[in-house]
Backbone bond lengths (Angstrom), bond angles and torsions (degrees), N, CA, C in turn:
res aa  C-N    CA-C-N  psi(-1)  N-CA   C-N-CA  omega(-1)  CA-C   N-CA-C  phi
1 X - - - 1.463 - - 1.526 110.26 -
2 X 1.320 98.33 130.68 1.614 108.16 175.12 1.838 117.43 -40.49
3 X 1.412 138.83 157.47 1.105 127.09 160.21 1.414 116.08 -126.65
4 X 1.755 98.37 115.51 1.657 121.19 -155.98 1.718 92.85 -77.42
5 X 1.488 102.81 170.91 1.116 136.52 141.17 1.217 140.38 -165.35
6 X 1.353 142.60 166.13 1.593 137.23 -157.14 1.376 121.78 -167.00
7 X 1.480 109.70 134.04 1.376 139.58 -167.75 1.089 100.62 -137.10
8 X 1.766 87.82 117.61 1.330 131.05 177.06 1.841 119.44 -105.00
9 X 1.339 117.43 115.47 1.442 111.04 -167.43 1.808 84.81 -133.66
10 X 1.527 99.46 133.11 1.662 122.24 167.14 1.210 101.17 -126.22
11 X 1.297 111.19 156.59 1.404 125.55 152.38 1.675 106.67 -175.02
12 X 1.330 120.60 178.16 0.994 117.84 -158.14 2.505 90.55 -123.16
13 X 1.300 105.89 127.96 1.264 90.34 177.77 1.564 107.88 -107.19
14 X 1.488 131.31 162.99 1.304 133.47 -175.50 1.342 116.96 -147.72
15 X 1.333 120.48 109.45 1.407 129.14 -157.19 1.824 99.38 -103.25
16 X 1.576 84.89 86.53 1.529 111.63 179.82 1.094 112.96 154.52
17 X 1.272 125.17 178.80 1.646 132.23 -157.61 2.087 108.69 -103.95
18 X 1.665 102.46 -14.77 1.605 105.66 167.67 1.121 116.30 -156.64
19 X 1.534 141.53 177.82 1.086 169.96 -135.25 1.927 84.04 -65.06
20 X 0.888 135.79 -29.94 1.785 109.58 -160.55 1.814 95.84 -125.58
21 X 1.085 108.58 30.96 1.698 126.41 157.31 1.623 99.57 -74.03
22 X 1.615 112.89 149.92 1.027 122.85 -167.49 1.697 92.04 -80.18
23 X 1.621 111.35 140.90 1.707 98.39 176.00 1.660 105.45 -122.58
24 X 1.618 105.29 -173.41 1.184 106.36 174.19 1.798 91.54 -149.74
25 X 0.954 82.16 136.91 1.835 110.06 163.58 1.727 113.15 -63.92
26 X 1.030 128.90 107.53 1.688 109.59 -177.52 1.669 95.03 -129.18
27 X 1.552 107.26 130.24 1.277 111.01 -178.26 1.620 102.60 -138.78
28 X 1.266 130.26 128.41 1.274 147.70 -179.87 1.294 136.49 -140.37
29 X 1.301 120.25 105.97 1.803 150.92 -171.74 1.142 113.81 -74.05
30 X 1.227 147.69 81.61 1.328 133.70 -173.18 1.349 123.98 -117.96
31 X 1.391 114.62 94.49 1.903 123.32 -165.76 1.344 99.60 -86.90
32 X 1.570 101.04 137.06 1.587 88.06 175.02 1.654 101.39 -145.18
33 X 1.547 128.68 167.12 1.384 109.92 -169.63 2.568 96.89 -84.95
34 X 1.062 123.17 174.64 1.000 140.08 137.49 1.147 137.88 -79.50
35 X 1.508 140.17 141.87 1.410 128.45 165.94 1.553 107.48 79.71
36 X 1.510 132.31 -5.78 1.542 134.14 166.49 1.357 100.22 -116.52
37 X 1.606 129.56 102.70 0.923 135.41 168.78 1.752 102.53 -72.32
38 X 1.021 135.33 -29.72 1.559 129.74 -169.22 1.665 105.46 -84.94
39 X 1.372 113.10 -45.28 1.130 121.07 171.25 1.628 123.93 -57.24
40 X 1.399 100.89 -44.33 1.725 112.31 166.94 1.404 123.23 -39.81
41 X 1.550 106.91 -53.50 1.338 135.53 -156.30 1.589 93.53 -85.53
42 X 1.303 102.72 -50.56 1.968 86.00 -174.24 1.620 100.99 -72.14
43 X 1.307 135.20 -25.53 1.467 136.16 171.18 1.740 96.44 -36.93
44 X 1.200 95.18 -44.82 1.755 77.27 -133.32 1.624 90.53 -103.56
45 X 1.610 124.01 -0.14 1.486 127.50 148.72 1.682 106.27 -62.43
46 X 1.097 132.15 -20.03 1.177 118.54 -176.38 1.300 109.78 -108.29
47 X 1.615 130.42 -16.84 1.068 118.65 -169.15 1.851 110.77 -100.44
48 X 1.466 103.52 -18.63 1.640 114.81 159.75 1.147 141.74 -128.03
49 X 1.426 107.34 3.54 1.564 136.19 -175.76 1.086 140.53 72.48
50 X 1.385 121.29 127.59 1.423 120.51 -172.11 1.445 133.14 -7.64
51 X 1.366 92.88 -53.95 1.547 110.00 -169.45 1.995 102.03 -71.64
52 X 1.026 113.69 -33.89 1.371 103.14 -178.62 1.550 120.70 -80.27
53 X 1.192 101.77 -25.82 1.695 121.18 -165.08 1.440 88.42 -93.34
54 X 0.832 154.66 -50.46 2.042 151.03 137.62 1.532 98.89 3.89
55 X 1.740 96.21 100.99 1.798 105.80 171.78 1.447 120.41 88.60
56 X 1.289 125.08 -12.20 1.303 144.57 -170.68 1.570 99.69 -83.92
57 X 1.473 126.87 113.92 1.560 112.72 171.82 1.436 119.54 -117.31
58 X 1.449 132.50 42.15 0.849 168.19 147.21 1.682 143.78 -140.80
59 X 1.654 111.15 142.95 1.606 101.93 -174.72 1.315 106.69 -92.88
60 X 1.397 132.65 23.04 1.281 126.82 148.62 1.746 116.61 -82.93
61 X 1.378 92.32 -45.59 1.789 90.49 164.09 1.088 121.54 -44.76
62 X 1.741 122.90 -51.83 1.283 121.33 -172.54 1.351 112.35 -58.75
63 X 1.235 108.44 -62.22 1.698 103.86 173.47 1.362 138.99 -28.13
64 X 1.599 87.81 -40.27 1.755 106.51 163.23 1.333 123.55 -53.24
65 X 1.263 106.27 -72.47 1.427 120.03 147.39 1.692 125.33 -7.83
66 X 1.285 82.69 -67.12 1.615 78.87 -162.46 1.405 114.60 -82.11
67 X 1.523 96.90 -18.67 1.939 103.90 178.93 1.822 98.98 -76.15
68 X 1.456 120.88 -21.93 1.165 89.86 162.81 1.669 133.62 -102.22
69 X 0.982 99.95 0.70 1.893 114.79 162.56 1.476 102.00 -49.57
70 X 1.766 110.38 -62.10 1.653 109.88 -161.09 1.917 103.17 -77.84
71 X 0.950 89.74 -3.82 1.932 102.88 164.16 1.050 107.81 -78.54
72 X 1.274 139.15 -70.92 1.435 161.92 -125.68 2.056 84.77 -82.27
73 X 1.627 92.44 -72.38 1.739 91.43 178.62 1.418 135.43 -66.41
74 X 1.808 93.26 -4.01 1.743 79.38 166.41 1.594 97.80 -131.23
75 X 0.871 151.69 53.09 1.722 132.50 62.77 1.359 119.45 5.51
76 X 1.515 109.88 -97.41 1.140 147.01 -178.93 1.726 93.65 -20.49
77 X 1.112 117.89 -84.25 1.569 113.30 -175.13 1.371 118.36 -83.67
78 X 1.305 123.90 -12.89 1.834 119.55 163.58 1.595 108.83 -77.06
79 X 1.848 93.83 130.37 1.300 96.16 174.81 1.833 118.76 -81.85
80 X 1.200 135.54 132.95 1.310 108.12 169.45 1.397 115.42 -76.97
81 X 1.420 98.27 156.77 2.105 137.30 173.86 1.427 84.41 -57.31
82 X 1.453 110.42 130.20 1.575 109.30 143.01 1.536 113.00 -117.46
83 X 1.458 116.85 -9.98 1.590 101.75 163.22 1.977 104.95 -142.62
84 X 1.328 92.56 -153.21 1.817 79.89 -165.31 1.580 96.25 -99.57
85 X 1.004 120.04 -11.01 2.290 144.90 158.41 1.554 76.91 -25.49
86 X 1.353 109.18 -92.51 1.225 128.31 -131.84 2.014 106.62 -68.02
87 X 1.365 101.51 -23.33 1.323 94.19 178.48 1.795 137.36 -60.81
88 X 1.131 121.31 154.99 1.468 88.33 -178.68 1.571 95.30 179.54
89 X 1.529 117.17 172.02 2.032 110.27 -145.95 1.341 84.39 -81.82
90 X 1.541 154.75 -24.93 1.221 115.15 -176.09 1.240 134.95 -99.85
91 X 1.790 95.54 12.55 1.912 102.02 166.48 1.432 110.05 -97.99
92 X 1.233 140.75 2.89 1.271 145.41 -144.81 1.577 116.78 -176.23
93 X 1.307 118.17 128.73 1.412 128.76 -18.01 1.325 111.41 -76.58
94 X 1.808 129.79 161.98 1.464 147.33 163.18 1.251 94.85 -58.57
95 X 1.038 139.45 174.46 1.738 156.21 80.60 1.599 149.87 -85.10
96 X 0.872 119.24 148.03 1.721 109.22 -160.26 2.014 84.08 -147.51
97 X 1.136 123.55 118.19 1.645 121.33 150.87 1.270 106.04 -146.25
98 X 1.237 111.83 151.65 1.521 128.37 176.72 1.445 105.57 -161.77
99 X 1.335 102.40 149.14 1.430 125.17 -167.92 1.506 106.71 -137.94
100 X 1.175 119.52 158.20 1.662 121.14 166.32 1.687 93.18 -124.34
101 X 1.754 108.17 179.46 1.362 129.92 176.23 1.189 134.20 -179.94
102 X 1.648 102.66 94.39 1.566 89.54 166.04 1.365 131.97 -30.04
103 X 1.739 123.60 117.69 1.414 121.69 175.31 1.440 103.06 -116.50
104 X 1.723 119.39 -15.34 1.525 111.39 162.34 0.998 113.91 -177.11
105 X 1.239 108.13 159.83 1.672 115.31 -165.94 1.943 109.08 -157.15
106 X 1.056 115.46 158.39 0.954 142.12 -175.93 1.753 132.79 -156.60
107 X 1.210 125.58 -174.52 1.619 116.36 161.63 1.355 107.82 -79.04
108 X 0.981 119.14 -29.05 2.107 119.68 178.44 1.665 100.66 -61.27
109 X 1.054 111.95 -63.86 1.594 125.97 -143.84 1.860 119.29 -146.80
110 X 1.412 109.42 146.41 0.978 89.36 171.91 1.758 88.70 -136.44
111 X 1.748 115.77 156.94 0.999 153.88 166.77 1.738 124.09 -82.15
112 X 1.435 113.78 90.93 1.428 100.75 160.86 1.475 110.09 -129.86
113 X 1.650 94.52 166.67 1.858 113.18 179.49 1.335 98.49 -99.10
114 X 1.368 111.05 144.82 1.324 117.69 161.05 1.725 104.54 -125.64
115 X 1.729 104.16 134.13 1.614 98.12 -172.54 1.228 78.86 -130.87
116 X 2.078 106.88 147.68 1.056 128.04 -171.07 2.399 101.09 -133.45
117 X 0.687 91.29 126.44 1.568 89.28 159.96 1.708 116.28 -151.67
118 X 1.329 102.71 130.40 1.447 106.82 176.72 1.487 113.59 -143.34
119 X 1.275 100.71 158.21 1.999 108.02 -170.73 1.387 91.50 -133.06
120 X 1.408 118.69 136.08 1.212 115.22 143.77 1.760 112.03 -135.96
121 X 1.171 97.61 52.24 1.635 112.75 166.98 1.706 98.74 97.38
122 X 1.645 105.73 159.26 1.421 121.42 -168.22 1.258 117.50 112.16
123 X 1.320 130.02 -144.91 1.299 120.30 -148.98 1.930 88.18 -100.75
124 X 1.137 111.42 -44.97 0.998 120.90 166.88 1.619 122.97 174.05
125 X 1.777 99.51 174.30 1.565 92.47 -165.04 1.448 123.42 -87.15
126 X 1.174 104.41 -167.71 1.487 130.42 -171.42 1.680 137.15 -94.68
127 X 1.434 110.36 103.32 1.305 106.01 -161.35 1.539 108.58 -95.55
128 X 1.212 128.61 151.65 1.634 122.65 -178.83 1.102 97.34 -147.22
129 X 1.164 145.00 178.31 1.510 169.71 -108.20 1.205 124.85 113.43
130 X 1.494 96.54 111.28 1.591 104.87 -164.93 1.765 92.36 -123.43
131 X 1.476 117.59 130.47 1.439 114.55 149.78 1.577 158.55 -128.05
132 X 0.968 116.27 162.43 1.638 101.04 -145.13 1.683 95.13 -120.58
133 X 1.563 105.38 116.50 1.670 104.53 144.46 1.198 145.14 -135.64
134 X 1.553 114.00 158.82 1.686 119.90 -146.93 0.808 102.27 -97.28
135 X 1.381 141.51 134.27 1.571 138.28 116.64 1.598 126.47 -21.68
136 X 1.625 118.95 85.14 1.455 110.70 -155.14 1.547 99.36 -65.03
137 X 1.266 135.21 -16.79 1.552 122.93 178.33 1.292 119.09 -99.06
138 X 1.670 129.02 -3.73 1.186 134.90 149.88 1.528 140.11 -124.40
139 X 1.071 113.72 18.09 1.856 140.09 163.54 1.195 83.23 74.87
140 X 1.572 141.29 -3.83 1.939 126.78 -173.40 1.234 105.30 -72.75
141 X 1.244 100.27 124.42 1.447 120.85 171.33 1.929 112.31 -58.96
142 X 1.178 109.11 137.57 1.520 104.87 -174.18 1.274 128.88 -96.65
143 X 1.332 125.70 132.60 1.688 121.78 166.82 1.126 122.79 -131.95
144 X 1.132 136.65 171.55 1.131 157.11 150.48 1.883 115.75 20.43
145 X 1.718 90.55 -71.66 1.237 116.86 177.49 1.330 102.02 -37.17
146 X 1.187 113.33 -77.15 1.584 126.59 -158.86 2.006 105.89 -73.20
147 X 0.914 132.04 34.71 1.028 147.23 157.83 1.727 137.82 -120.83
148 X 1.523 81.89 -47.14 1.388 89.32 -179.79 1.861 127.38 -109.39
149 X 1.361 155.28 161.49 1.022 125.21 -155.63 1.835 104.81 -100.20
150 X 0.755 143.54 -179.97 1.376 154.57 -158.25 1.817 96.79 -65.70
151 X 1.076 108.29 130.98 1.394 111.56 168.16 1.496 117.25 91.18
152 X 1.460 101.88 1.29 1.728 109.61 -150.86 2.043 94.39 -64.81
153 X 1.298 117.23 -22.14 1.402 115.30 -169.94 1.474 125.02 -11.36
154 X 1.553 99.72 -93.79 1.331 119.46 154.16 1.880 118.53 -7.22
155 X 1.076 107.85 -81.57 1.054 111.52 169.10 1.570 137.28 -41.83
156 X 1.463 92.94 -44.75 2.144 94.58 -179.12 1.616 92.31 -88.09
157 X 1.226 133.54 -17.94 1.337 124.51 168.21 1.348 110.08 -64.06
158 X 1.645 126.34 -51.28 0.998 110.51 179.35 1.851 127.68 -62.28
159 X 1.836 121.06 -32.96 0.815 152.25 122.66 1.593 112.96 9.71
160 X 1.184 118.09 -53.51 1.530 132.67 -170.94 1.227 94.23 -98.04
161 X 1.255 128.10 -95.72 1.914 114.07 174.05 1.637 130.07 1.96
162 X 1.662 96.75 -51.44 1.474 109.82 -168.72 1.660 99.77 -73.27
163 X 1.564 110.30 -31.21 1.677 122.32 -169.76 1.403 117.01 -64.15
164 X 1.671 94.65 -28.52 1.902 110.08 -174.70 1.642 98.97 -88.62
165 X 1.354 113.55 -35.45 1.480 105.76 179.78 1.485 113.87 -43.76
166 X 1.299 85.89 -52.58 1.787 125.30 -170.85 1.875 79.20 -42.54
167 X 0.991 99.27 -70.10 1.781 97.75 -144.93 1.585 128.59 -71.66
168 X 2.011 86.24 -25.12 1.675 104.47 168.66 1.451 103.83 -95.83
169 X 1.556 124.30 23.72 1.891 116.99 169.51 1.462 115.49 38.97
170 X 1.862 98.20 32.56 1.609 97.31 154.50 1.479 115.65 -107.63
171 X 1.628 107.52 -170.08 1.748 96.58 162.99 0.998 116.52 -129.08
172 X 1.658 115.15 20.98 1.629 100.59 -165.02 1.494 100.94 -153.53
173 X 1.314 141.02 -178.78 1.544 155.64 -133.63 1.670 78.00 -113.36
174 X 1.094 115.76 -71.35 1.850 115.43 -167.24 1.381 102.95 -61.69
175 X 1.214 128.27 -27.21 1.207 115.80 179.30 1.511 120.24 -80.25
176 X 1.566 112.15 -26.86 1.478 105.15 164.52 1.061 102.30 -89.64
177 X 1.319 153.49 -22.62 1.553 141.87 166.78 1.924 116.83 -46.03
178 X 1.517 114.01 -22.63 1.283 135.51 163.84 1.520 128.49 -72.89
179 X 1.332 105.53 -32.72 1.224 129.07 169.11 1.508 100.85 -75.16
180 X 1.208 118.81 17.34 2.101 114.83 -171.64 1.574 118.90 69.63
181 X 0.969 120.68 -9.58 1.945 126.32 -179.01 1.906 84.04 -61.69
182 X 1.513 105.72 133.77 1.495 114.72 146.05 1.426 122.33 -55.63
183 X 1.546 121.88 -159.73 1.198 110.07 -160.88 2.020 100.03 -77.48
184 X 1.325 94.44 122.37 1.625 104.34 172.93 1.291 128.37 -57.31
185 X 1.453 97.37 -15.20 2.153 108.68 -171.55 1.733 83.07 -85.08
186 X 1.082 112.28 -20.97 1.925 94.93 -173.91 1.429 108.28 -88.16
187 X 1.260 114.69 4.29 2.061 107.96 -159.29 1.731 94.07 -84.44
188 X 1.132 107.32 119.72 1.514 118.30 -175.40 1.560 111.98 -115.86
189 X 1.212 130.87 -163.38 1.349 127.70 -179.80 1.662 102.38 -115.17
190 X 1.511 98.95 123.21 1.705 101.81 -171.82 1.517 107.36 -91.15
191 X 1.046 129.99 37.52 1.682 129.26 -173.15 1.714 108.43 47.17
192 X 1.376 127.68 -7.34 1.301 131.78 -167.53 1.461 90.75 -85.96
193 X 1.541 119.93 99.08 1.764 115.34 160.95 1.602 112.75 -147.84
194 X 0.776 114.19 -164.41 1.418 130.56 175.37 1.713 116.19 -158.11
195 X 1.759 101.58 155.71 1.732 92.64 -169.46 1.449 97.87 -130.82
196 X 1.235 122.46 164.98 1.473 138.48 -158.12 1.649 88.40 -135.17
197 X 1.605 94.82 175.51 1.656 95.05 161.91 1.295 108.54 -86.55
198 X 1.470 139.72 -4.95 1.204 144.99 159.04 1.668 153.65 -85.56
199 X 1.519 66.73 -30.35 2.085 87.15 -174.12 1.674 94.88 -159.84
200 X 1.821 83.24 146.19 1.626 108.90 161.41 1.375 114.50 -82.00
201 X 1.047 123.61 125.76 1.497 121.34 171.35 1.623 113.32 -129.89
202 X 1.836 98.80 127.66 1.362 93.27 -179.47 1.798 104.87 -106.62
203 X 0.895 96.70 -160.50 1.828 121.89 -160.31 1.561 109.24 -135.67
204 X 1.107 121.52 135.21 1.669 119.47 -170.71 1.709 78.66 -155.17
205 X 1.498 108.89 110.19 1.702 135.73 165.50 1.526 99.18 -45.88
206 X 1.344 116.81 176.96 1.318 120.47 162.51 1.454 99.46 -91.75
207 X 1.923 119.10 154.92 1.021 147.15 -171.02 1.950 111.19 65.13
208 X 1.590 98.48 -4.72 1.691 93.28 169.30 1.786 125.95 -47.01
209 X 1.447 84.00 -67.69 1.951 95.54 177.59 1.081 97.54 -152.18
210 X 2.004 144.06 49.29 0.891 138.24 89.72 1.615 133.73 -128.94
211 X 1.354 130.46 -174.37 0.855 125.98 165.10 2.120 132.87 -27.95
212 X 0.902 127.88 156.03 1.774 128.15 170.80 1.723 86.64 -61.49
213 X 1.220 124.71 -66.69 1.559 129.20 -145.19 1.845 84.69 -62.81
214 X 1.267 147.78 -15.85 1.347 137.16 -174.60 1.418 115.65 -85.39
215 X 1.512 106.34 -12.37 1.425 138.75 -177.00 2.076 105.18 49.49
216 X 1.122 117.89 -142.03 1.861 88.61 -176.54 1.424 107.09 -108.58
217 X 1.335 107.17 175.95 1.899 114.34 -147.36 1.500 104.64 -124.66
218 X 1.367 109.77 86.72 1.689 106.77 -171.30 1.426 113.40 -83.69
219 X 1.439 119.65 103.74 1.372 95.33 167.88 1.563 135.64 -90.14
220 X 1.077 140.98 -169.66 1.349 145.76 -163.86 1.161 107.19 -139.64
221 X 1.970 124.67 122.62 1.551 126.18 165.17 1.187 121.87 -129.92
222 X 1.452 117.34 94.72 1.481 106.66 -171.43 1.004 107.69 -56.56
223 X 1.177 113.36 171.79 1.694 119.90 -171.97 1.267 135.17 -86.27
224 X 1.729 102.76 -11.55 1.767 126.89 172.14 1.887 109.85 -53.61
225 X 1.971 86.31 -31.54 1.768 92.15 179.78 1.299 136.17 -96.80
226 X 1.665 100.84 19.56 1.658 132.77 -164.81 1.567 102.87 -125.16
227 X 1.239 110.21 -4.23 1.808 123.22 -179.20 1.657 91.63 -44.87
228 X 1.512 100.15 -88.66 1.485 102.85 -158.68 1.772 115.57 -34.33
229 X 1.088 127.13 -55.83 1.283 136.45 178.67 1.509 121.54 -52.71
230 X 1.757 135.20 -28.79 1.145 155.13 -152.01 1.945 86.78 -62.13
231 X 1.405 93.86 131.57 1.731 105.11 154.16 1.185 115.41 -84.13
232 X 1.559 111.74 117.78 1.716 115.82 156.19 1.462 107.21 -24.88
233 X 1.014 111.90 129.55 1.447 131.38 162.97 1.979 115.68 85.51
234 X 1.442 112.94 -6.08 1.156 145.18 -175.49 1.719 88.70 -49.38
235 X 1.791 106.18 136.20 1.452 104.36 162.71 1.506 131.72 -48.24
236 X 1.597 91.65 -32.95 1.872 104.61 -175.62 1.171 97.45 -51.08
237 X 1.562 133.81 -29.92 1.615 113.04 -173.26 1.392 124.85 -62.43
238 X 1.070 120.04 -18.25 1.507 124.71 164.23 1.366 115.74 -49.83
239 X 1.220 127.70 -30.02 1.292 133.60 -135.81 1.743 98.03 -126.24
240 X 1.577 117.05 -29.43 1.326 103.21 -177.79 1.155 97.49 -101.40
């Protein structure tokens, strides 16, 4: 088992010189493994991007870094308060938090979540979940491609449809279209998943292929139902 650790940086930013400047809440989780320098480094290319993590030789730096980037841009678009008139609930307060999480790991691969939510006024904010997995013997981040064999589309799309039937105990496209899902013939595979030693599981954001009020739509594929599609030489072979 990997050996984690995590840095946590809050503070509150205020785009103005006192108390009735527009602010933002900024809160940031950052797990990362120890003792895998290759593994570290592709972590944290995916979790803030190449270009920032370029030259950085520490993940306390990065943090630094990056807590002042998401500073830097909201400045940039928060107007400041100049009296207490002008204030009002949908300029004030911002929010910005994100977290990562090991959800699995092994000698093949490892599994993390990345959760994002931010407001910057309206009815309300925005939740995302993005996830990332490693190749534990080459820090490459994984997709689609490298799993499945050429053409597999069609198929894990259909694959996913059949998974939601599966899970909302319908049998048909109109019937999860009733359940609130948009049009179901479009629900495709968004590269957004994560892998277990058992099952693929993907991630569908809010407003992907349903409604905000459905909040996001994880489905589940064990891997017995990913047979036909599997690439020769594909990590999943460990696993089936």
């Amino acid at each position: 088992m990997l050996q984690l650790d995590t840095i946590v940086s809050q503070e509150v930013f205020l785009a103005g010189d006192d108390s009735l400047g527009s602010s933002m809440r900024f809160s940031l989780q950052y797990v990362y493994p120890l003792g895998d320098t290759l593994l570290a480094n592709a972590l944290a290319r995916q979790i803030f991007s190449s270009d920032l993590v370029a030259g950085l030789t520490s993940p306390r730096e990065l943090v630094k870094v990056y807590r002042d980037q998401v500073r830097e841009d909201f400045m940039i678009e928060a107007q400041p308060v100049d009296s207490l008139q002008e204030v009002d609930s949908e300029r004030i307060p911002w929010e910005f938090r994100q977290s990562n999480e090991f959800v699995y790991q092994d000698k093949y691969l490892v599994s993390v979540t990345m959760s994002q939510y931010t407001y910057a006024g309206g009815a309300h904010g925005y939740y995302g979940t993005a996830h990332i997995c490693l190749d534990r013997a080459t820090g490459r981040s994984l997709s689609e491609t490298d799993l499945f064999v050429e053409g597999y589309e069609d198929a894990l799309d259909q694959i996913i449809r059949q998974r939601l039937m599966h899970q909302y105990n319908v049998s048909s496209d109109e019937e999860l279209e009733q359940e609130g899902f948009f049009s179901v013939s479009d629900i495709s595979a968004n590269g957004n998943f994560y892998l277990t030693d058992a099952e693929m599981i993907y991630c569908y954001n809010t407003y992907e292929i349903a409604p905000y009020s459905m909040g996001q739509i994880i489905v589940q594929i064990p891997y017995d139902l990913l047979s036909s599609i599997l690439r020769s030489g594909s990590i999943l072979e460990a696993y089936v």
